[in-house]
N, C-alpha and C positions, 0 to 999 in steps of 0.2 A: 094958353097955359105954357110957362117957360117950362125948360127941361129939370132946373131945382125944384121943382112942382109937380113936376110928373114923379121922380124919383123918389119924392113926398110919398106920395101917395101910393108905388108902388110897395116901398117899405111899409106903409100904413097896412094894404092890405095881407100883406105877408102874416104881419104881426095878428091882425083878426081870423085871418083863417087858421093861424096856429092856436089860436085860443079857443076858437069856433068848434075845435077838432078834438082838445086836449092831449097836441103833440105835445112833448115836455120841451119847448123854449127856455131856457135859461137865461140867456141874455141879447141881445139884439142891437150890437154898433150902428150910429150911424151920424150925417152931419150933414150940419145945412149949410153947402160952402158956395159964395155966389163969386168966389177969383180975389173978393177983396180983403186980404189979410187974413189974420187968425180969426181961427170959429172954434167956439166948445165940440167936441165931441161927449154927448151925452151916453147914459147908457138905461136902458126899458129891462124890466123885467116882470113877471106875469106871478100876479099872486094865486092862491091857492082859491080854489070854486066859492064864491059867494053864497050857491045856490043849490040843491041837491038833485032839482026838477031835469032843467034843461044843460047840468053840467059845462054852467058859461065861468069865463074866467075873465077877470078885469086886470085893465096893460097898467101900470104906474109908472108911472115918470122920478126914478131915481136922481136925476141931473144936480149936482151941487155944485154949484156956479167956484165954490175953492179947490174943488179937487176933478180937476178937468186936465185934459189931451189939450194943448192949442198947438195948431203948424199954420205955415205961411201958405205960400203959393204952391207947395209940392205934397202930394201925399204922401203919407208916410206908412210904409206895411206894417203888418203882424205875422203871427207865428202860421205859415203855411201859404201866405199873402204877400212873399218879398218885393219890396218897389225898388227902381233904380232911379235914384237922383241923378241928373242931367245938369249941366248949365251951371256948372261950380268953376268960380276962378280959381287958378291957381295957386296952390299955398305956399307959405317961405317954406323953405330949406335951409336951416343953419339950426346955429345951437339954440337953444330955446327956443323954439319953435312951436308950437302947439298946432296949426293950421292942419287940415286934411290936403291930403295929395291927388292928383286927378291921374287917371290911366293915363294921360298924357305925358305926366311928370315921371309914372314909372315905363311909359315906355321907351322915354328917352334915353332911363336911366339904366334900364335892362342895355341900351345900342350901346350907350356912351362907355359903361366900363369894362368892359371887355375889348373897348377899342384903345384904351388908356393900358389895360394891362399889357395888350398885346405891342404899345408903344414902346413901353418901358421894355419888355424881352427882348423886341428888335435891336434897344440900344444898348443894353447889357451886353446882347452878341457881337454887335460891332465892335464895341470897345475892348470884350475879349480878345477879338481876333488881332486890331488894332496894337494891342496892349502885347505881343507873343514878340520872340524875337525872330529878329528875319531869319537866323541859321534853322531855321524848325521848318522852311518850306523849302531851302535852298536843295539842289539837286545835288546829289550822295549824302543828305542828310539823313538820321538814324529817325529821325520824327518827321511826320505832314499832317499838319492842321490841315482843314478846308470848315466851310461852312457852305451848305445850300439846300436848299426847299426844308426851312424851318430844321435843322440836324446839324451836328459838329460832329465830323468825325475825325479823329484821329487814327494813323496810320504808323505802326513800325516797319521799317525796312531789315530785312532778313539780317542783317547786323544786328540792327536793336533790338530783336528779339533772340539772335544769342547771346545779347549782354547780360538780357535779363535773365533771362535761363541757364547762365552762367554765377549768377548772384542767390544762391542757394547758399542758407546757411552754411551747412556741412562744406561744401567747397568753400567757402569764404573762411572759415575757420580754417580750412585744409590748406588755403594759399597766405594766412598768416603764421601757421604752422612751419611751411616752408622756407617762407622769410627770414625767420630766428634759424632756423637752422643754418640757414645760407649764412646768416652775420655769425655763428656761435665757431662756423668750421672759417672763417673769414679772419676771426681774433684769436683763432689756435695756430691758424698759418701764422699772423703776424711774427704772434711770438716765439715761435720756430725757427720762422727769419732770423728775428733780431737776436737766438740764442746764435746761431750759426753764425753769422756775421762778426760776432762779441768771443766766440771761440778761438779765430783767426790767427794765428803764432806771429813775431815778427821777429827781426834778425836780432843777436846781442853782442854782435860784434862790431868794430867803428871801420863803415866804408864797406858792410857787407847789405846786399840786397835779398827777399824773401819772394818768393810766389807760393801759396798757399791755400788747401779747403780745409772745408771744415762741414759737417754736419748738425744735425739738431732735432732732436723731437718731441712735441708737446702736445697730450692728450689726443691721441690718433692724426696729430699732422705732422707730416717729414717734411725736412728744410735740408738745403744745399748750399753753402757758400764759398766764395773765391776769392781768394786777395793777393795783393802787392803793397810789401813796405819794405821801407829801406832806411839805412842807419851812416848818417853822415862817416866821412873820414875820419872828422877829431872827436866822431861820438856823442855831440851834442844833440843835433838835429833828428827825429825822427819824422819818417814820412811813409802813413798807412791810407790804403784805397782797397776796397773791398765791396759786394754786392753777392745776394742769398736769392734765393726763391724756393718756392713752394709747390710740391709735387702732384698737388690734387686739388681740383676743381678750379672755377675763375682766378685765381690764386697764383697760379702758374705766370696768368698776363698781367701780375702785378710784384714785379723785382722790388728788392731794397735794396738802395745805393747808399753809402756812407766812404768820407777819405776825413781823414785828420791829418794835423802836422803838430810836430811837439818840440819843444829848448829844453835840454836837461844841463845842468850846471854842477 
């Protein structure tokens, strides 16, 4: 007896002692596969007692040769019964693609891209660091780059971080503040200066000489000026030289100088 013949037979007798008994059988899978290609899988089911004496019950062969299970060489499970298919080539990979994938294909694919991302980050970091200007590592510099064991870090040196801690709004408004102030008391000196300069007397006599100040002051700045002019012999020629400053603040270390010469007829 082959082994499809025994398995016959032991199915056969499952099915009669379930009948024999009036367990409730409802249906009973099974298939007569000898390796070579598709087989029906038919399906048995036990009709109801013929008989009332000896409570037998007869098997019927349901099988409908158009509405059948056909598989190849691999079995196929059911629900509580899962099978593992073995022995599948590998499928495409690309766009349209329909194929099934084998644990082969996903464990390659599980290594391969975590090795491609971690490719791409490596290069990304070189190129950062790469891509930085050399004054950011140079020594007294306010920054230090580095990169190592997968980390960038960056470094301020106790300068650069009172620059930045110096870059608070309220102060930054408070050192433009200053500024206008510094230029507002800057162009009150000027024109201080140039009233005291323009003050300066000259002689009006012919063949007499002057040395001469003069002051001046314009919305809280005082000005001081000095001069020399002198008035030719026959009274034609004058000639004035003169120079001012300013009492308060940078102002001080910035004189005005002015001299003319003049032909009166």
């Amino acid at each position: 007896m082959t082994r499809t013949d025994k398995k016959h037979t032991a199915i056969s007798k499952l099915i009669l002692t379930a009948a024999a008994t009036g367990i409730g059988i409802s249906a009973v899978p099974y298939a007569q596969a000898d390796g070579n290609g598709a087989t029906p899988v038919k399906k048995l089911i036990i009709k109801e007692p013929i008989t009332d004496d000896d409570n037998k019950k007869e098997v019927e062969d349901t099988h409908d040769p158009e509405n059948v299970i056909k598989y190849g060489t691999f079995p196929i499970g059911y629900d509580g019964n899962e099978t593992l298919i073995t022995n599948i080539a590998n499928g495409g990979i690309g766009p349209g693609s329909t194929d099934a994938v084998t644990g082969e294909q996903l464990y390659q694919l599980y290594n391969h891209v975590p090795e491609k991302i971690e490719e791409k980050l490596e290069e990304f970091r070189e190129n950062l660091i790469q891509g930085l200007p050399d004054e950011f590592n140079q020594d007294g510099s306010d920054v230090k780059i580095e990169y190592s064991n997968n980390k960038l870090t960056l470094t301020l040196s106790e300068n650069g971080k009172k620059k930045i801690n110096n870059m608070s709004s309220s102060e930054r408004i408070s050192s433009i503040e200053q500024k206008v102030d510094k230029l507002d008391k800057s162009v009150n000196g000027g024109i201080a200066k140039a009233g005291a300069i323009a003050l300066l007397p000259q002689p009006t006599y012919a063949g007499h000489s002057m040395v001469s100040a003069s002051t001046a002051h314009y919305n809280g700045e005082q000005a001081l000026a000095i001069g020399y002019s002198s008035l030719s012999d026959n009274g034609k020629v004058i000639l004035k030289a003169g120079a001012s400053f300013n009492f308060s603040g940078n102002n001080t270390k910035k004189p005005l100088f002015g001299a003319a010469v003049g032909y009166q007829w």
